[in-house]
Every structure is written in structure tokens, then in C-alpha cells.
C-alpha positions in Angstrom: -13.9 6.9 -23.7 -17.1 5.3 -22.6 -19.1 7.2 -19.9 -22.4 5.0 -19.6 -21.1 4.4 -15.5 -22.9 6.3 -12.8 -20.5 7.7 -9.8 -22.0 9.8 -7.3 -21.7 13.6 -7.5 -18.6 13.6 -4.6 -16.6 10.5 -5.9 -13.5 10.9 -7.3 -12.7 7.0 -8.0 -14.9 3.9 -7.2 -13.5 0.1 -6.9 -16.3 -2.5 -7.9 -15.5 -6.1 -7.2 -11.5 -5.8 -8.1 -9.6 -9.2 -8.9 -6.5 -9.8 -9.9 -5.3 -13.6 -9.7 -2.0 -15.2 -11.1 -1.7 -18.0 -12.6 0.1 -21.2 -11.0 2.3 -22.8 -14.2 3.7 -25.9 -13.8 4.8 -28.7 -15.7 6.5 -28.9 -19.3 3.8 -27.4 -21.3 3.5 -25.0 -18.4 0.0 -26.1 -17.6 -2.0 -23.7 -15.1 -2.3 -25.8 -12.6 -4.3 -23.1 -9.8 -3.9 -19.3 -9.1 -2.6 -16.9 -6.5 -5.8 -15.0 -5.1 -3.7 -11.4 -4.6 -6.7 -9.4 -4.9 -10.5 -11.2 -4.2 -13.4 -9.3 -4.6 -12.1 -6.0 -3.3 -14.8 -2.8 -3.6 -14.2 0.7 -1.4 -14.6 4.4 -3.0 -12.3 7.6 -2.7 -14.3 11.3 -2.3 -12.6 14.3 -3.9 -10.3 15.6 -1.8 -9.8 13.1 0.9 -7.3 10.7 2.1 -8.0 6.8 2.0 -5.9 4.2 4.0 -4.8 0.6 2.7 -3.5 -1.2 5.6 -2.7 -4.9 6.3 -0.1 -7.5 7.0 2.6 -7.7 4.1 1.6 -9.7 1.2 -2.3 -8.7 1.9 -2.7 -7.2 -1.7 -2.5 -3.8 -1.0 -0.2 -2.7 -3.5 -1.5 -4.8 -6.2 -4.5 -3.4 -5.4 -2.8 0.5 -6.4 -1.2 -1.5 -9.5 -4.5 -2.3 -10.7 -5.7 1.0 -10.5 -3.5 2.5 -11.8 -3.6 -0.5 -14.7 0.3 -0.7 -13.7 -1.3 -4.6 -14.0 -4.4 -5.4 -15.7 -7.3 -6.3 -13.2 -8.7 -10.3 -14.2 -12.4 -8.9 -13.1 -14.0 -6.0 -11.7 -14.6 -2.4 -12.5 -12.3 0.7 -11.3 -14.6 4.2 -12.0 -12.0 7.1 -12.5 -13.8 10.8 -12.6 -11.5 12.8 -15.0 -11.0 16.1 -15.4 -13.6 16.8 -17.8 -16.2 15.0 -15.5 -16.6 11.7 -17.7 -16.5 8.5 -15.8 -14.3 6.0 -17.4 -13.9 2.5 -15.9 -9.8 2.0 -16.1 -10.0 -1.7 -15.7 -11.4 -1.9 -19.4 -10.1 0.7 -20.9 -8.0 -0.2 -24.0 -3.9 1.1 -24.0 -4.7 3.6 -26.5 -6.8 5.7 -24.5 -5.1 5.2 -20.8 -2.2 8.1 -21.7 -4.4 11.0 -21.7 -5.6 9.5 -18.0 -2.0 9.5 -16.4 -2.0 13.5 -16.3 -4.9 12.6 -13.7 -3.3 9.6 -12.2 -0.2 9.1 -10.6 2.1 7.0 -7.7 4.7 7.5 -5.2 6.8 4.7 -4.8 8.1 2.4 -1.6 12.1 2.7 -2.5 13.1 6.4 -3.3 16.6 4.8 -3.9 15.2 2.0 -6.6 12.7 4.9 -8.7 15.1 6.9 -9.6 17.5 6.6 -12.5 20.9 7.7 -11.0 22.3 8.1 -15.0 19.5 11.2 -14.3 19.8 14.7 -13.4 17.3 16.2 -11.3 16.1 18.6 -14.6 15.6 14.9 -16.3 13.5 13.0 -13.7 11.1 15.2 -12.8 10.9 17.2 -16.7 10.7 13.3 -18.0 7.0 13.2 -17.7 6.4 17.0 -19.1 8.5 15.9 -22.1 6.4 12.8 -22.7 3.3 15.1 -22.4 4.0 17.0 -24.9 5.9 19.8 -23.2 9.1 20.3 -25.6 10.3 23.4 -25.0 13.8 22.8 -22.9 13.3 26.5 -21.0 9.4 25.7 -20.0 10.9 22.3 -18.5 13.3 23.9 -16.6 10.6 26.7 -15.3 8.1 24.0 -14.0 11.0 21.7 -12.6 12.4 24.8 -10.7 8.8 25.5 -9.4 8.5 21.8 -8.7 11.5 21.7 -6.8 10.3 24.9 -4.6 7.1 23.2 -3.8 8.1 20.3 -1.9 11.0 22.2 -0.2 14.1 22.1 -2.4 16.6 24.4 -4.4 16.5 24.9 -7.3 19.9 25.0 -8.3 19.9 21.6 -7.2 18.3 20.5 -10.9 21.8 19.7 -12.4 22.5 17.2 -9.7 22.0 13.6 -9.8 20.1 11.3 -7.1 23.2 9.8 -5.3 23.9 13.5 -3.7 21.1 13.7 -2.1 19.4 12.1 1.4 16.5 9.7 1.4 14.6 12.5 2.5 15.5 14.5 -0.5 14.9 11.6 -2.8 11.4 11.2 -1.8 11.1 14.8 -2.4 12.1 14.3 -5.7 10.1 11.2 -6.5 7.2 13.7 -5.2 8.0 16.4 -7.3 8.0 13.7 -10.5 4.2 12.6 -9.1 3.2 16.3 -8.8 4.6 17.0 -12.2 1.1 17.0 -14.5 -1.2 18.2 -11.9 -2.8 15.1 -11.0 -6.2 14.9 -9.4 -5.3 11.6 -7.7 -2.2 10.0 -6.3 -1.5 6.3 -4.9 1.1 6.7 -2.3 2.8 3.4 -1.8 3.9 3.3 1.8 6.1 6.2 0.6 7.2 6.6 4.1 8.8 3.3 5.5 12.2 3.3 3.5 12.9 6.6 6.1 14.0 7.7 9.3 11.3 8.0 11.8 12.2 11.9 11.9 12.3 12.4 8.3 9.0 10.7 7.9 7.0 13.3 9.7 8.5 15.8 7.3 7.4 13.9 4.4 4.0 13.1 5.7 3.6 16.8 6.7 4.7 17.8 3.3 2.1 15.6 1.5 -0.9 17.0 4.2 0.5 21.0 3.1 0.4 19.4 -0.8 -3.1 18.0 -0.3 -4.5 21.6 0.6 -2.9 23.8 -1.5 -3.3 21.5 -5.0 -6.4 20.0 -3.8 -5.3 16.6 -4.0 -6.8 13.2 -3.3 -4.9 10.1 -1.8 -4.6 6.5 -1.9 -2.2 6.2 0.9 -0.5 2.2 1.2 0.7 1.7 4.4 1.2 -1.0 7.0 2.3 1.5 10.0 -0.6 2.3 12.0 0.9 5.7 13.5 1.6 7.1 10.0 -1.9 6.2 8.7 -3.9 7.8 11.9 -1.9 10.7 11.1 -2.8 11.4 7.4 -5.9 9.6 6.9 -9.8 10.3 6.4 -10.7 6.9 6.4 -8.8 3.4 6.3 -9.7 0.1 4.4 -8.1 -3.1 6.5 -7.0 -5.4 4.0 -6.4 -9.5 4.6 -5.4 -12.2 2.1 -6.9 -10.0 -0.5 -9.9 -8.9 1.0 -11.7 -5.9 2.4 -12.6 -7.0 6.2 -13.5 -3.6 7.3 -13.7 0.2 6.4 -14.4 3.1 8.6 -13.6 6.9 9.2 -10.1 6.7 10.8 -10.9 7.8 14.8 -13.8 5.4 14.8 -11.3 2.8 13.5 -8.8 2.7 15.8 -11.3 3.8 19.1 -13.7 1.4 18.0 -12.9 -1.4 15.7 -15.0 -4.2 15.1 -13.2 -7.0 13.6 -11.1 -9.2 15.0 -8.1 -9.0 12.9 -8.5 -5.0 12.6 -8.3 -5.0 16.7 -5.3 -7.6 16.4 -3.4 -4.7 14.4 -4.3 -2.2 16.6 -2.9 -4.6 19.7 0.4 -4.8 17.6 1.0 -0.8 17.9 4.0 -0.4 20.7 2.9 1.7 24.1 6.0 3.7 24.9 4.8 2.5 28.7 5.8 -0.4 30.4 2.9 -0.3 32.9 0.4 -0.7 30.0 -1.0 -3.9 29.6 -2.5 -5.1 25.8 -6.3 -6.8 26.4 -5.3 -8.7 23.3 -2.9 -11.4 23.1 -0.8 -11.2 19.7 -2.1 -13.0 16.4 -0.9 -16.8 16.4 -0.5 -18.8 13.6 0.7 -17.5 10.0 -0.9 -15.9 7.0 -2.8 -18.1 4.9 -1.5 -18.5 1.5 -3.9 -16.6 -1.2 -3.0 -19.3 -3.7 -4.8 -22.0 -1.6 -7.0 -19.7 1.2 -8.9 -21.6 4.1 -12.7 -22.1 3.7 -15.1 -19.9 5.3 -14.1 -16.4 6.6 -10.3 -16.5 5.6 -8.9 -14.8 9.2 -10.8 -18.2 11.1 -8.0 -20.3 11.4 -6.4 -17.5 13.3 -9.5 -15.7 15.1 -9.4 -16.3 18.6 -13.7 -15.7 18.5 -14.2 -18.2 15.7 -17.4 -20.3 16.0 -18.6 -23.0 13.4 -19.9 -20.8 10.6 -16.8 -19.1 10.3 -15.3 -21.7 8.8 -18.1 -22.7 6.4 -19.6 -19.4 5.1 -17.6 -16.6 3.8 -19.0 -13.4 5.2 -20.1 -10.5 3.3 -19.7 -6.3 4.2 -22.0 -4.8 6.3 -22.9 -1.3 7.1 -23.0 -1.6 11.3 -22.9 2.2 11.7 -23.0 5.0 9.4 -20.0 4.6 6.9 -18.7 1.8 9.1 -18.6 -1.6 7.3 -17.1 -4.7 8.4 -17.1 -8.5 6.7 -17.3 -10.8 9.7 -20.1 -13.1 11.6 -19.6 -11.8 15.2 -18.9 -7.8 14.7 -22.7 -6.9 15.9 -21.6 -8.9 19.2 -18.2 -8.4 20.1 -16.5 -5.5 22.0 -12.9 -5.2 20.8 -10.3 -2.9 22.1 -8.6 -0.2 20.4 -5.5 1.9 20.5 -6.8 4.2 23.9 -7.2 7.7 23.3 
């Protein structure tokens, strides 16, 4: 493993400048004719121990963002700094097939659809002792030890290990998908909006579940998620992401009390007010998502930025530090005063 990159002391993983484009084929001799910008120029960093938001619009890049990390996909350009265990810095995006095994111990991901990620041919005992078996672990009793204790840790029986996933409640499933996650003791895990395929009541469970897993194992999120309430509830800090880019980042409460671009104050007009009396400062977006295969010039949020003046749609603007730990990637953010959700 190569461990010439520097990562400071508290940092637990670093994105540098992630891209991942797909091609556009067309033609006979499937000739590439453009490509899909799904991630563009992405860059944010993850302390030990702390919880990092991903939020945006559907189709933003978010989870090809975790993909890449993970090197679920391979990145087309940047550099993704992964602390291990040992306290070597390895750069994932590079790193050849050979050598990413040993890493997934550290690294692991919670997926969307408990329903779709688990194999219903599978008992319980299988799923979650899949990963200890790949790893090396092939005594049958030790399995069944660590699934049982697996099982006990995120709140079910186990006596349940001999039944398969159609018995159980989407609740339980994503349980069990956690208990597969949590199997290796991994440092860091990429939850994939691992709440939104649940009932509103069964999410708090699960998210308060994940918060009681974070302090007792010591773990470190990337949490995906485009529901505002779920990510003010779990998060540190939050990244806003639009057609593939990083338009601001900022510890959570000054987020949503204080945000300073456009788009980030957009989303936080968009959260419902269980009050009829309340009145939104902010109109809703208009207009559409631009298409990451052929983006707009300029700042890529201008043809839909109700503060747009002429530079925003000549210069693409770069992240700035406003505030301590508060950066945001537009023209007007020193000048504007945006609403947030009210405290």
C-alpha cells in the first residue's frame, strides 16, 4: 500500500477533487460521443468519529459519490485518502483490486432498499456470517457466535438466525442489512439514505439505533440522504450537493439557521411547517435540474437562482471559507441574507 499522502492527525477519510463521468456511446462503432458529469470536482473530509451529511435533489451524485468511495465504481479523476487501521493513508481511488479486500474490513455501506439487498434464498445465519466467511472466519460455531451477538446488537433475537428475509418487517430488514455492515468492525460506514424505504415511525428507531451504534463502536458516517429532518437529526455536518457539485458545507445548526446559498436555502424552504399560519419567505425552486451530461455555463444553479446577476452565468465559482468551517461555491453568499428552517 502506498502511504506517501499526508491527512491530518483527526481525519478519518479525505475526498480530493472526485470525478466520475460516463461516457455518452452512440452510433454503430459506439463512438463516445460526450459524457454524463455525475460527479464534478467534488472535495469535503470526514473526522473520526463524526457524522457527515450528503444532501441534494435526486440525481445530484450523491450516491455515486459513496460508490466511488467505496470503489463500488472506479473514480475517472481525483484522490479518496482512507486512514486504516494500522494508521497508513492509502488513496482508494488508485489502489489496484488486489489490495482493496484487506480495506473492506474498514469500509462498509448500508443500502437504500432493505427488500432488494438481501438474498431471500438466505437465512439470517448466511447474510450476515457471509462476510466473516469471506474473511477468513471458517469455523461454522464462531459464525454462529458473532451472528448471534450481531443480532443482539441492533435489537433482534437470536433465534431468529434460521429465518429467511421475507418473515421479517422492513424495519427488521434494515436491522439485518445493519448487522451485515457491522459484521467486520468497520471504522467507516456509507449509509445510503438507509431510512427512506420506511415508515416515518420506524425510521426514528433506525436512526436512533445507528446514533446508540456510533457511540458504543465508535463509528464514523457518511450519511446519503435527501430528507432534511432525518439529516438535522443525525448529523455533525452536511455537504449540499447539485449537479455533481459541492455548493456548500457547514456544521449542521449553522446550516439550516444560517445558510448561505441560494439553492441550500431553496431546500430548506421545501421542508413542510406542520402550521398553516406559517408563511415560507421563499418561493419554491422553478425550472428543472439541469442535465449533468450537458450542464449550463457559469455557476450550474443560475438558470434557476432567483439572485443571479451576469457573472453567474459566465464564471463558475469556486469554495470559500465565509466563516470558520463554513464554505460555500457561489458569487453572492458574502451579500445575501437567506432564510432558514426557524428555530
Amino acid at each position: 500500500m502506498t502511504t506517501n499522502h499526508q491527512l491530518d492527525a483527526q481525519r478519518l477519510l479525505e475526498v480530493r477533487n472526485l470525478r466520475k463521468y460516463f461516457p455518452i456511446k452512440k452510433g454503430f462503432f459506439k463512438k463516445v460521443v460526450g459524457h454524463v458529469r455525475a460527479v464534478d470536482d467534488v472535495s469535503f473530509h470526514i473526522d473520526t468519529g463524526e457524522t457527515l451529511g450528503l444532501v441534494g435533489e435526486s440525481g445530484c451524485g450523491k450516491t455515486t459519490t459513496a460508490r466511488c468511495i467505496l470503489r463500488a465504481l472506479q473514480p475517472t479523476d481525483g484522490q479518496i485518502l482512507f486512514r486504516t487501521q494500522s494508521g497508513e493513508v492509502v488513496d482508494m481511488a488508485t489502489l489496484p483490486h488486489d489490495q482493496l479486500r484487506p480495506l473492506r474490513r474498514e469500509m462498509q455501506m448500508i443500502f437504500q432498499d432493505p427488500f432488494a439487498s438481501l438474498n431471500p434464498r438466505m437465512n439470517l445465519l448466511d447474510i450476515i456470517g457471509e462476510p466473516l466467511l469471506v474473511h477468513g472466519m471458517k469455523n461454522r460455531q464462531e459464525r454462529v457466535d458473532r451472528v448471534a451477538e450481531l443480532l443482539r446488537l441492533v435489537g433482534l433475537r437470536p433465534e431468529y438466525m434460521r429465518r429467511f428475509p421475507h418473515a421479517f418487517s422492513g424495519g427488521q430488514r434494515q436491522r439485518i442489512v445493519i448487522a451485515r455492515a457491522l459484521a467486520l468492525h468497520p471504522r467507516l460506514v456509507v449509509a445510503d439514505e438507509p431510512v427512506s424505504a420506511l415508515d416515518v415511525s420506524v425510521q426514528a428507531q433506525v436512526l436512533n439505533l445507528l446514533l446508540e451504534l456510533q457511540q458504543e463502536l465508535h463509528l464514523t458516517y457518511l450519511f446519503v440522504a435527501h430528507d432534511l429532518s432525518v439529516v438535522k437529526h443525525i448529523t455533525d455536518r452536511v455537504a449540499v450537493m447539485y449537479v455533481g457539485k459541492i455548493v456548500e458545507t457547514a456544521p449542521t445548526e449553522e446550516l439550516f439557521f444560517h445558510p448561505r446559498h441560494p439553492y441550500t436555502a431553496a431546500l430548506m424552504a421545501s421542508v413542510p411547517v406542520p402550521d398553516p399560519r406559517v408563511r415560507r419567505q421563499m418561493k419554491p425552486l422553478e425550472g428543472d435540474v439541469p442535465s449533468p451530461a450537458n450542464p449550463p455555463s457559469g455557476c450550474y444553479f443560475h438558470p434557476r437562482c432567483p439572485y443571479a446577476v451576469d457573472v453567474c452565468r459566465t464564471t463558475s465559482p469556486t469554495l470559500e471559507e465565509l466563516s470558520p468551517g463554513h464554505f460555500v461555491s457561489c458569487h453572492r453568499a458574502s451579500e445575501l441574507e437567506l432564510a432558514g428552517i426557524e428555530a
